[in-house]
C-alpha positions as CSV (number, residue, x, y, z in Angstrom):
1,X,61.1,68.4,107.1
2,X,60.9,64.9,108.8
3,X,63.6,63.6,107.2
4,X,66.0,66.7,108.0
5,X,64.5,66.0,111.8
6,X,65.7,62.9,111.8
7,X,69.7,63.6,110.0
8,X,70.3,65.9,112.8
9,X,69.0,63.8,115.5
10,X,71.4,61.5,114.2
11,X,74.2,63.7,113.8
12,X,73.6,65.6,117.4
13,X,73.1,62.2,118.9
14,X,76.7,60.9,117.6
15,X,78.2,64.7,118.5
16,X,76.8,63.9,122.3
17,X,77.7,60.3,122.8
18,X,80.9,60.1,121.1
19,X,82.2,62.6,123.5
20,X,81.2,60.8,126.5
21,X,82.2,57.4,125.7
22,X,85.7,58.4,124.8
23,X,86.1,60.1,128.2
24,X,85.0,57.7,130.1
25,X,87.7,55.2,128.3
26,X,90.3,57.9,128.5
27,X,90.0,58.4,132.1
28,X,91.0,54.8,132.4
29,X,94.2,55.2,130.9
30,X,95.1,58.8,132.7
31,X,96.1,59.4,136.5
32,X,93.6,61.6,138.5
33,X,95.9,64.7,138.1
34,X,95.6,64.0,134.8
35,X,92.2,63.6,134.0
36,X,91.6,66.8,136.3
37,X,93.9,69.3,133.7
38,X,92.2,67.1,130.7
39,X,88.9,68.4,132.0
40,X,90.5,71.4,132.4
41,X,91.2,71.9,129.2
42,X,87.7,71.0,127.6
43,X,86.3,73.6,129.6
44,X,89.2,76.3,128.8
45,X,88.1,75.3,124.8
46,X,84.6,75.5,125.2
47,X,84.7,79.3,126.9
48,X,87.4,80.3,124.0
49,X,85.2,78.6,121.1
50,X,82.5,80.8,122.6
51,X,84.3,84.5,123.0
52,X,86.1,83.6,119.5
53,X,83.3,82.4,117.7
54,X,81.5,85.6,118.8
55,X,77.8,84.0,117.7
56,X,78.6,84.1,114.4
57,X,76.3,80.8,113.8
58,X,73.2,82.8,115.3
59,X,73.7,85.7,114.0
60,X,74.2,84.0,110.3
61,X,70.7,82.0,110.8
62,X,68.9,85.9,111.2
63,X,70.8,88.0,108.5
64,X,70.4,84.7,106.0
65,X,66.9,85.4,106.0
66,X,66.7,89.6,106.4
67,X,69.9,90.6,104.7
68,X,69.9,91.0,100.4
69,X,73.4,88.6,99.4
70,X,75.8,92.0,98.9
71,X,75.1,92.9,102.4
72,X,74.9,89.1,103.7
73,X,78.4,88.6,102.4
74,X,79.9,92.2,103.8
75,X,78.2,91.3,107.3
76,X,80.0,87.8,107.0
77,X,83.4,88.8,106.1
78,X,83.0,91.9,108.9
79,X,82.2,89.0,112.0
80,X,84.8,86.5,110.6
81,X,87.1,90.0,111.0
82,X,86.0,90.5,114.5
83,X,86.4,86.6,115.1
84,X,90.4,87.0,113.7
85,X,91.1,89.7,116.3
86,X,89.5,87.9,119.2
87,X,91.5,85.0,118.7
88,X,94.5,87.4,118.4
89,X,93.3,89.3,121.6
90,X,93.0,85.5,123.7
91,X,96.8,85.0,121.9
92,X,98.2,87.4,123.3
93,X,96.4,87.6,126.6
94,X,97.4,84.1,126.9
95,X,100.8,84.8,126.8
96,X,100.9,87.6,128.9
97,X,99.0,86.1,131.6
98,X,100.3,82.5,132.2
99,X,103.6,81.9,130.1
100,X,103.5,78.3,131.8
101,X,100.4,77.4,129.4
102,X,101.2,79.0,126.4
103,X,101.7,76.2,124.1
104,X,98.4,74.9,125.3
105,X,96.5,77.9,124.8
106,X,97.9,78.9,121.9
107,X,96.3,75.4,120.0
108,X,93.2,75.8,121.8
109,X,92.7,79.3,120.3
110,X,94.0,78.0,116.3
111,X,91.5,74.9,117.0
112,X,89.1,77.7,118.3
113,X,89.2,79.3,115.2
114,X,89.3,76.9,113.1
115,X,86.0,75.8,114.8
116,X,84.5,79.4,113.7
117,X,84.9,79.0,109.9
118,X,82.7,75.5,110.3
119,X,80.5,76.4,112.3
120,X,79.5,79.6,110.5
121,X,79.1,77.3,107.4
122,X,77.2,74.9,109.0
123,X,75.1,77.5,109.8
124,X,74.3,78.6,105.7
125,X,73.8,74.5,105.3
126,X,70.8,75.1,108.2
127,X,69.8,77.9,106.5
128,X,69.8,76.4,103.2
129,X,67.8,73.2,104.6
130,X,70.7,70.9,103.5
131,X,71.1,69.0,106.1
132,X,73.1,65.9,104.4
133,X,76.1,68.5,104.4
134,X,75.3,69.6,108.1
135,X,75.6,65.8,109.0
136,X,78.5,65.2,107.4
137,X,80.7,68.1,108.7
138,X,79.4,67.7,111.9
139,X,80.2,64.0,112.2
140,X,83.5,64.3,110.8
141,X,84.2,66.5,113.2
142,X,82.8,64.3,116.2
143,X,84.2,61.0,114.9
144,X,87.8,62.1,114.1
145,X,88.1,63.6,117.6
146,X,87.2,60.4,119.2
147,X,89.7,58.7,117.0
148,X,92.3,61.5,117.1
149,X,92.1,61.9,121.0
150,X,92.2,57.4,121.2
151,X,95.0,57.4,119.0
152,X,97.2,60.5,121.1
153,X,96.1,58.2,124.2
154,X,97.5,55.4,122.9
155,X,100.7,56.8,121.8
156,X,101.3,58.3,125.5
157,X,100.1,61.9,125.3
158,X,98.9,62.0,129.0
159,X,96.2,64.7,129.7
160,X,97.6,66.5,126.2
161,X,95.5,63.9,123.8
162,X,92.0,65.8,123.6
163,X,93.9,68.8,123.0
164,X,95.7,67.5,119.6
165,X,92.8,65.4,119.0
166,X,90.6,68.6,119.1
167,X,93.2,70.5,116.6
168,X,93.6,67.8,114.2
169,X,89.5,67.5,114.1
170,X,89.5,71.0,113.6
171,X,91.7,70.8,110.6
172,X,90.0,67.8,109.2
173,X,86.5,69.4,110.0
174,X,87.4,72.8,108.1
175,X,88.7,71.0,105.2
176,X,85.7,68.9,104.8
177,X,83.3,71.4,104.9
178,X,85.0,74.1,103.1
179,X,84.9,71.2,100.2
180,X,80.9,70.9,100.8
181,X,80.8,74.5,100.8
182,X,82.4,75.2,97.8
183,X,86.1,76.5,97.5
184,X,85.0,79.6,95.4
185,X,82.1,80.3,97.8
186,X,84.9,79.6,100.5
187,X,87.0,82.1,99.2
188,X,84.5,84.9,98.8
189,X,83.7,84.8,102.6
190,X,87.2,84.9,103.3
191,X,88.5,87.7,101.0
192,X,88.6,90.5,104.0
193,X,91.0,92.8,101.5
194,X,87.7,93.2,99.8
195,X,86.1,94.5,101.8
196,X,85.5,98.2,102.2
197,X,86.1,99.4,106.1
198,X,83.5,101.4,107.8
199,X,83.8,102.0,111.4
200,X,79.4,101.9,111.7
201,X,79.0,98.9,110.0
202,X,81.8,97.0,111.9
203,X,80.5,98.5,115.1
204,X,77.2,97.6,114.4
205,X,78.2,93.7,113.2
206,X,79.4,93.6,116.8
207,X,76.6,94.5,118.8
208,X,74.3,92.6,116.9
209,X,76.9,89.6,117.8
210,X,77.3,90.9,121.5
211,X,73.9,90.6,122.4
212,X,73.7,86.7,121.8
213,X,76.7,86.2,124.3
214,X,74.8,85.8,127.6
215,X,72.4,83.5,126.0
216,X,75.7,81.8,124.7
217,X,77.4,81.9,128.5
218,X,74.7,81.9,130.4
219,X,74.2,77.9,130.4
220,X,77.7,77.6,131.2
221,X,78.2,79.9,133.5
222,X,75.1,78.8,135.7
223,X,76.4,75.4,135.2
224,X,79.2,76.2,137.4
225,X,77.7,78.4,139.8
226,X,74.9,75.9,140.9
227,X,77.8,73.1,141.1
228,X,80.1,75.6,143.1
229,X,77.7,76.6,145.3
230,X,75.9,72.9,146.0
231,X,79.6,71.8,146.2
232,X,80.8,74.1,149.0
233,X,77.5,74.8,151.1
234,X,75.6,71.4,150.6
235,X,78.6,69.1,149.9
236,X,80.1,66.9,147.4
237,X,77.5,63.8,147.9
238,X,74.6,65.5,147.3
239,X,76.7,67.4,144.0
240,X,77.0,63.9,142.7
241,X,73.4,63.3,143.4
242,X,72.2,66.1,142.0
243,X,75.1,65.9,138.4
244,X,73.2,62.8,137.8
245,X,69.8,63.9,137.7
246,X,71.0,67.1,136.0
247,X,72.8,64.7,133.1
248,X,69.6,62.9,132.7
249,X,67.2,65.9,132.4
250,X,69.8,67.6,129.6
251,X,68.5,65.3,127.3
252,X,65.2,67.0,126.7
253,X,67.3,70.1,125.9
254,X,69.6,68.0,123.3
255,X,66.1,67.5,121.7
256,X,64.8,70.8,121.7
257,X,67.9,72.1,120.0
258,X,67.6,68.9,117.2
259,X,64.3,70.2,116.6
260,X,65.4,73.8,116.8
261,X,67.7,73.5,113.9
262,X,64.9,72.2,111.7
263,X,62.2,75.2,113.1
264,X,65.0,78.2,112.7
265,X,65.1,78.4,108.9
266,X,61.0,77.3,108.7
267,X,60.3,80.1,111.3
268,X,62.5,82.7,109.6
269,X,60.8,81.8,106.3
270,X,57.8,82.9,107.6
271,X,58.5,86.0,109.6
272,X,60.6,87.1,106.7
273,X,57.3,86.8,104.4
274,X,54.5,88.0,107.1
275,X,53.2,84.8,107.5
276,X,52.8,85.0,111.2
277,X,49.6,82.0,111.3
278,X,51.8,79.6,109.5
279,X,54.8,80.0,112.5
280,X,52.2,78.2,115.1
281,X,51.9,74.9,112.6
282,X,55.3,74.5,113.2
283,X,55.6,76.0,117.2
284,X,52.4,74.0,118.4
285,X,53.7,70.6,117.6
286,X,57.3,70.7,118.5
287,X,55.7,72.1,122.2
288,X,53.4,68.9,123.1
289,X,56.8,66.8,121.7
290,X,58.6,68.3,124.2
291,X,55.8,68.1,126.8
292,X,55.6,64.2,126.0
293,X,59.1,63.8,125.7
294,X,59.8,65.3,129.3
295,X,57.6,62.4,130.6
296,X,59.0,59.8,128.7
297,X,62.6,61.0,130.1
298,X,61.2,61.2,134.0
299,X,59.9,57.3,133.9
300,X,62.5,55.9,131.7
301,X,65.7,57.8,133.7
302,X,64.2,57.2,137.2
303,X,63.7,53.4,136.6
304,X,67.4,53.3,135.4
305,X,68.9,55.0,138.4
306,X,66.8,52.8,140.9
307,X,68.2,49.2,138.6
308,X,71.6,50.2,138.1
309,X,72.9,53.0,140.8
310,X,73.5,52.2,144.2
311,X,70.8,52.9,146.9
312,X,73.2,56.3,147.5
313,X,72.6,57.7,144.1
314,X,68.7,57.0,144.9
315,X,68.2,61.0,146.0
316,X,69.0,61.9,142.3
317,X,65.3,60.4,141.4
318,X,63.7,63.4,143.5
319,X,66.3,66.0,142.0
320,X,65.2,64.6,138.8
321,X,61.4,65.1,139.0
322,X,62.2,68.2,139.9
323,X,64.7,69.2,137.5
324,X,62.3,68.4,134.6
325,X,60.1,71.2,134.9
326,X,62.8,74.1,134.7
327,X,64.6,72.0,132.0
328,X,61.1,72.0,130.1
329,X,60.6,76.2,130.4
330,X,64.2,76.5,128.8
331,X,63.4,74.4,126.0
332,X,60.7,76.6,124.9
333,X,62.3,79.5,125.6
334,X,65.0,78.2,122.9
335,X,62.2,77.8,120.5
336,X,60.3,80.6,121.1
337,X,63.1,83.5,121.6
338,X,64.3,82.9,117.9
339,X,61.4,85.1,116.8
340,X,62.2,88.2,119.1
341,X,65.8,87.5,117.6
342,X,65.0,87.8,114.0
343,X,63.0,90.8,115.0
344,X,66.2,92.4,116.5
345,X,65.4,92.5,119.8
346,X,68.4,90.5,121.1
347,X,69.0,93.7,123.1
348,X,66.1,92.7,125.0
349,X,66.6,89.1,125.5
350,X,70.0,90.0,127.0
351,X,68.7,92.2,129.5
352,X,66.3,89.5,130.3
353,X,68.6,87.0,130.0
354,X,71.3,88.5,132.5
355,X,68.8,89.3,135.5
356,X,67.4,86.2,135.2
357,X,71.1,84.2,135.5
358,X,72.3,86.9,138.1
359,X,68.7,86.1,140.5
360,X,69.2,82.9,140.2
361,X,72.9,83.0,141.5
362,X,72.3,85.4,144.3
363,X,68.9,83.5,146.1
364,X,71.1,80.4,145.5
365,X,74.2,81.4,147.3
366,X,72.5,83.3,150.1
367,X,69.6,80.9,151.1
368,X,71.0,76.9,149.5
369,X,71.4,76.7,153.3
370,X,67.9,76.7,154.0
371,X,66.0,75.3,151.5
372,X,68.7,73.2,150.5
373,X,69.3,71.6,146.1
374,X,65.6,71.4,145.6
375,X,65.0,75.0,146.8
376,X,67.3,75.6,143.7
377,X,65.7,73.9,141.3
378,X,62.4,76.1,142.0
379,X,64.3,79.0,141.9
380,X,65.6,77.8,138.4
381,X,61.5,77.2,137.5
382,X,60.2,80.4,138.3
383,X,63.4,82.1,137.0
384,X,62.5,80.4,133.7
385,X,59.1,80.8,133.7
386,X,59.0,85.0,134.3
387,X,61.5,84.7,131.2
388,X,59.3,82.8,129.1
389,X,56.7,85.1,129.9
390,X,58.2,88.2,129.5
391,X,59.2,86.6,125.8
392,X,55.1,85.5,125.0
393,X,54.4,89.1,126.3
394,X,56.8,91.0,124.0
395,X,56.3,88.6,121.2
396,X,52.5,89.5,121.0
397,X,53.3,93.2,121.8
398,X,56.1,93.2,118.6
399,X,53.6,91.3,116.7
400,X,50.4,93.6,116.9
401,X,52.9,96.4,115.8
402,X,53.7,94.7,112.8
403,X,50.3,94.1,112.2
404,X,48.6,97.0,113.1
405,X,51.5,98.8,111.0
């Protein structure tokens, strides 16, 4: 298990930093009105990858584990289905609604796509514990946009170079890991004129599906809101002030979801055999990591913005202390909600999910005013901790049913 650990720290590490260095040297080379619609675009992908994509990697890392391999492989080809028609759906919106940027959106929904065969196979390699093929797709992927997206730079592309980097990646990436997967296997998943169509099953393939998207959005969506809202009613100073202590404090999530990728198939394991005790061997240690790991980040990131910021960037030290604890809550609410998930009760986590996201949004618009970017933050921690509460509380109340039963 350590040495899986340690390939997808790796691998997530290179998919994180990769990204950020090759902006930073794009943006050199592009004019502001440039780098604005480049932005643009990366944040148009990432809400199409999302709706496309439908949760078909979550949803893949539950049914692995509770579904027999006939039903498994039905469920499969149903989502990829649903996937299809999505991207159709964003086609044709897309061209409807803003004829100026259909070329653009038309790529970013085939790279979208694209995007939803690998990740729903690097989902099976999770599953599957093989995490040398996980790596490999995954860097493929992150390398050859880095290169792709250089190389369009290079050759003139403008603000249009992530986006063909992004589609060519997405070929390459797809290739790759249909190889690693197995064309035959490939196939199989992809024969949809095999399978038989009933209206339940789809219907129910979708909900199950539909019930991961808030936890899917959510991050996104409040990522925007608290910027929006900091940006028009505090102002853009303290939004920069408050981006880099945010940036810093996201790393302890990056590590919770390394370490999630190695706990999902061991915890699924067990629930899927009864063995409820052995769950906490795995649960326990990854939680004092974290706990340790959120320290390690406070001292290490504050001493680097008081050496190498300027004295007006010094604010972000205070936003980051603060920052920590709600980024903390949410990494063990990452870890622990995969048990109520396997156990169906996405349903619920939506629920809680959603009024959690919309409180925080509505305190935060009406009252920034008065208690200003760290009043937000403590909104964010007690937001997070009545959700990882109400997930202990049903977890223990699921569990003595299955017990007791």
């Amino acid at each position: 298990m350590l040495a899986n650990l340690i390939k997808y720290a790796v691998s997530e590490g290179i998919a994180k930093l990769a990204p950020f260095f090759t902006t930073l040297y794009v943006a050199k080379y592009l004019s502001v009105e440039d780098f604005g619609r480049y932005s643009l675009i990366f944040v148009v992908y990432e809400l199409f990858f999302i709706l496309i994509s439908f949760n078909i990697q979550a949803t893949t890392r539950i049914d692995f584990f509770k579904l027999n391999r006939v039903r498994f492989l039905a469920t499969k080809r149903e989502h990829l289905i649903i996937c299809l028609l999505l991207a159709l759906f964003l086609l044709t919106a897309s061209i409807f609604a803003s004829s100026g940027y259909t070329y653009v959106l038309t790529l970013l929904v085939l790279a979208s796509f694209l995007r939803c065969i690998s990740v729903f196979q690097l989902a099976i390699y999770q599953c599957e514990k093989s995490a040398s093929r996980y790596v490999a797709s995954n860097i493929v992927f992150t390398v050859s946009l880095s290169l792709f997206t250089l190389v369009f730079v290079a050759l003139d592309y403008g603000y249009l170079s992530w986006l063909y980097g992004l589609l060519f990646a997405s070929f390459l990436q797809v290739l790759i890991s249909c190889i690693l997967f197995g064309h035959i296997r490939t196939l199989l998943f992809l024969s949809f004129h095999r399978l038989t169509f009933r209206f339940d099953s789809f219907k129910a393939t979708f909900i199950i599906a539909l019930l991961f998207l808030p936890q899917a959005l959510g991050w996104w969506l409040k990522l925007g809101a608290d910027r929006w809202i900091i940006e028009r009613q505090v102002g853009t100073a303290v939004l920069g002030q408050y981006s880099l202590a945010f940036q810093f404090s996201s790393a302890l999530l990056i590590a919770a979801s390394v370490i999630n990728l190695v706990l999902v198939p061991e915890i699924n394991t067990c629930l899927k055999s009864s063995n409820y005790k052995r769950i906490k061997l795995f649960l326990i240690p990854a939680i004092l990591f974290l706990i340790l790991l959120s320290v390690v980040i406070y001292f290490v990131a504050s001493e680097f913005i008081l050496r190498v910021y300027d004295a007006e960037y010094f604010n972000s030290v205070l936003y980051l202390k603060l920052l920590i604890f709600p980024f903390l809550i949410q990494s063990f609410i990452l870890i622990l909600s995969n048990v109520l998930y396997y156990w169906g009760k996405g349903g619920y986590m939506a629920k809680v999910i959603l009024a959690a996201f919309s409180l925080q949004v509505i305190v935060n618009f009406f009252f920034v005013e008065i208690f200003g970017v760290v009043g937000m933050v403590l909104v964010s921690l007690i937001a997070n901790i009545m959700v990882l509460l109400l997930i202990i509380l049903k977890s223990k109340k699921e569990l003595a049913l299955r017990i007791g039963g």
